[in-house]
C-alpha positions in Angstrom: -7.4 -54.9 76.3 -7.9 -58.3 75.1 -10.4 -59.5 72.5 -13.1 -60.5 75.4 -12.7 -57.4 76.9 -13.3 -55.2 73.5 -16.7 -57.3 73.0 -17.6 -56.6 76.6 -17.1 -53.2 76.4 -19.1 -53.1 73.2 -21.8 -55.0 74.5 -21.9 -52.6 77.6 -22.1 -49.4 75.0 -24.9 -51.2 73.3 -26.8 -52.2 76.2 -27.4 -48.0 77.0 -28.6 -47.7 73.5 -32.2 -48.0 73.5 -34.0 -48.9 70.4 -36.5 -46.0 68.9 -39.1 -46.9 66.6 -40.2 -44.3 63.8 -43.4 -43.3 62.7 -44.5 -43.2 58.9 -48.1 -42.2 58.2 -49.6 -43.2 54.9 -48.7 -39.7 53.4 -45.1 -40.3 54.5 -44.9 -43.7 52.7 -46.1 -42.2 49.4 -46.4 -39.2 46.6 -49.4 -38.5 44.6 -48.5 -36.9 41.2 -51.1 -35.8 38.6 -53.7 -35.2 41.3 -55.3 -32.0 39.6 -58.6 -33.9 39.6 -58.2 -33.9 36.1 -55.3 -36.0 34.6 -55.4 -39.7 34.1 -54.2 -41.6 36.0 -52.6 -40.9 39.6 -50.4 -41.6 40.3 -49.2 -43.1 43.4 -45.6 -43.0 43.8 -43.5 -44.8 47.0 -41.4 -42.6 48.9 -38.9 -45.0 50.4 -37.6 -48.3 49.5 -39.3 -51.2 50.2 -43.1 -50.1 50.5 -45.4 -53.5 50.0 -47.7 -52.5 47.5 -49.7 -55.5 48.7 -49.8 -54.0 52.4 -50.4 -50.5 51.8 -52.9 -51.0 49.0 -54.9 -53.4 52.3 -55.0 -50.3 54.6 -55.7 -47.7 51.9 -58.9 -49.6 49.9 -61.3 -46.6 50.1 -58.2 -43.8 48.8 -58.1 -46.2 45.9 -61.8 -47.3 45.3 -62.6 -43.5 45.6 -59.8 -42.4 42.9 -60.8 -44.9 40.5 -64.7 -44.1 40.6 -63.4 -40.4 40.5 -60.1 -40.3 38.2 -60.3 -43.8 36.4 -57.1 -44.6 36.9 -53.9 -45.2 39.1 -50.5 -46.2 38.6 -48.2 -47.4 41.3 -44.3 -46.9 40.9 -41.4 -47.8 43.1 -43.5 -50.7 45.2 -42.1 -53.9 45.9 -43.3 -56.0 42.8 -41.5 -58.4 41.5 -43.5 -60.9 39.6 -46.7 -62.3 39.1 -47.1 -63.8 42.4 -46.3 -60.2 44.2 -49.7 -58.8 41.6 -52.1 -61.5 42.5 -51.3 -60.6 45.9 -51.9 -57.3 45.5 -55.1 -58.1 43.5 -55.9 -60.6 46.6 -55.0 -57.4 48.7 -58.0 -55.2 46.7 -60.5 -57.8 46.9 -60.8 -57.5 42.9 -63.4 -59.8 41.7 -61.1 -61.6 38.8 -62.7 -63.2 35.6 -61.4 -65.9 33.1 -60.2 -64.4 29.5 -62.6 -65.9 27.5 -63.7 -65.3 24.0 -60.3 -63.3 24.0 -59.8 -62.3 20.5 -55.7 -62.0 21.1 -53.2 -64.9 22.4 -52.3 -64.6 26.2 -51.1 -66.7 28.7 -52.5 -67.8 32.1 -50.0 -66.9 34.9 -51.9 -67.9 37.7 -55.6 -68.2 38.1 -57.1 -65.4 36.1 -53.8 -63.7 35.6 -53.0 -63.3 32.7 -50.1 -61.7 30.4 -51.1 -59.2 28.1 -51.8 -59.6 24.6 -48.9 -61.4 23.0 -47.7 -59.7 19.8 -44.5 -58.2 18.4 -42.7 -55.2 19.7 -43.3 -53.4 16.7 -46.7 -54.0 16.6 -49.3 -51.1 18.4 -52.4 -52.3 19.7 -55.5 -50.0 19.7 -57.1 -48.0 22.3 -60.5 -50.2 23.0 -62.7 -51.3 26.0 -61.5 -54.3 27.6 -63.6 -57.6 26.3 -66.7 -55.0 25.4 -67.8 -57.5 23.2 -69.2 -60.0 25.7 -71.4 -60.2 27.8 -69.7 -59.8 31.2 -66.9 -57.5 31.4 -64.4 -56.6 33.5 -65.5 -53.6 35.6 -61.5 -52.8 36.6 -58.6 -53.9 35.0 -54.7 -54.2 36.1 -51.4 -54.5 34.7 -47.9 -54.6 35.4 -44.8 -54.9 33.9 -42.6 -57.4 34.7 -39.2 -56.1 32.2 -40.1 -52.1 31.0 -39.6 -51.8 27.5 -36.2 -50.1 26.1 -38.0 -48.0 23.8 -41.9 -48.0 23.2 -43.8 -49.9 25.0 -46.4 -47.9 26.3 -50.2 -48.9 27.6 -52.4 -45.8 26.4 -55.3 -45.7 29.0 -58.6 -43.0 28.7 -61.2 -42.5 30.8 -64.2 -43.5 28.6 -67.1 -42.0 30.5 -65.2 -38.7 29.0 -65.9 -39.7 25.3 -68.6 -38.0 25.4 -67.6 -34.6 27.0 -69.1 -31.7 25.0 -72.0 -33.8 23.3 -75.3 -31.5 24.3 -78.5 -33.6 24.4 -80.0 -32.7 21.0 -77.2 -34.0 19.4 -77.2 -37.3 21.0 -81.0 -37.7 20.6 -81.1 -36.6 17.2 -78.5 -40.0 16.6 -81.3 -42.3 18.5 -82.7 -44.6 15.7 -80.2 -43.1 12.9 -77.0 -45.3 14.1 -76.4 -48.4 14.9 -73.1 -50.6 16.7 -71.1 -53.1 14.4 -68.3 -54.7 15.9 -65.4 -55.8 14.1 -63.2 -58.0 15.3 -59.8 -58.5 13.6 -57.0 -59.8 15.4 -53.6 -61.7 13.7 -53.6 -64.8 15.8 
């Protein structure tokens, strides 16, 4: 059999082969770990390669909308991002109300519009847990990161769900601090 008459025979096999498309519901595409309802965050894992966090976060707004009023937190692993461009679009994809940085008290860079790097210091310097920009008069109701290069050693973002902090106070105790304490904010920042 000749060259032409290898490729015909080919292309006669593959004509009887008919195309089947698969199925993957949302569960399929992804994992949840740390979903006891208690621990922070969730986290949302992708099950095979290539999962668009951008797309799947667009058809799956209300699972994360009700796990952040609920949990507080999520944190996607194994998605398609690559860069800054593949976040805003996953912002975009949320419909996240963004804000400028201002009266940041720590250096950062503007990305793209109203995304930013996080706060630029040494490796071997540890930033405190705090509220996000608590100290003006508008802020941000979510916030986002990602991480373009993980860190070798180090390098981790400790989160906490806030509306815990005060978990065990009874009543008395809180009122009997009305009047007695008041709120200084310090703000100290090597820039």
């Amino acid at each position: 059999m000749n060259m032409t008459g290898n490729r015909e025979a080919w292309l006669a096999k593959r004509r009887l082969i008919q195309p089947q498309g698969i199925k993957l519901s949302a569960d399929t595409l992804v994992r949840l770990e740390n979903n006891d309802g208690k621990t922070l965050p969730v986290v949302v894992q992708a099950n095979v390669p290539g999962v668009d966090l951008s797309e799947w976060a667009a058809g799956n707004l209300d699972f994360i909308e009700r796990n952040l009023l609920s949990r507080g937190g999520l944190l996607f692993r194994g998605f398609e991002v690559s860069d800054h461009h593949d976040f805003d679009s996953f912002l975009t994809a949320i419909k996240l109300p963004r804000m400028h940085y201002m009266e940041g008290a720590t250096p950062r860079t503007e990305l793209s519009e109203k995304v930013y790097t996080s706060t630029e210091y040494p490796s071997d310097q540890t930033i405190a847990l705090h509220n996000e920009l608590n100290y003006i008069v508008t802020w941000p109701m979510k916030i986002f990161f990602f991480c373009v290069v993980a860190a070798e050693t180090g390098g981790e973002t400790p989160i906490a769900d806030v509306r815990r902090s005060m978990t065990g106070w009874t009543l008395k105790s809180a009122q009997a601090l009305r009047g007695k304490v008041g709120c200084l904010f310090a703000i100290s920042a090597n820039t």
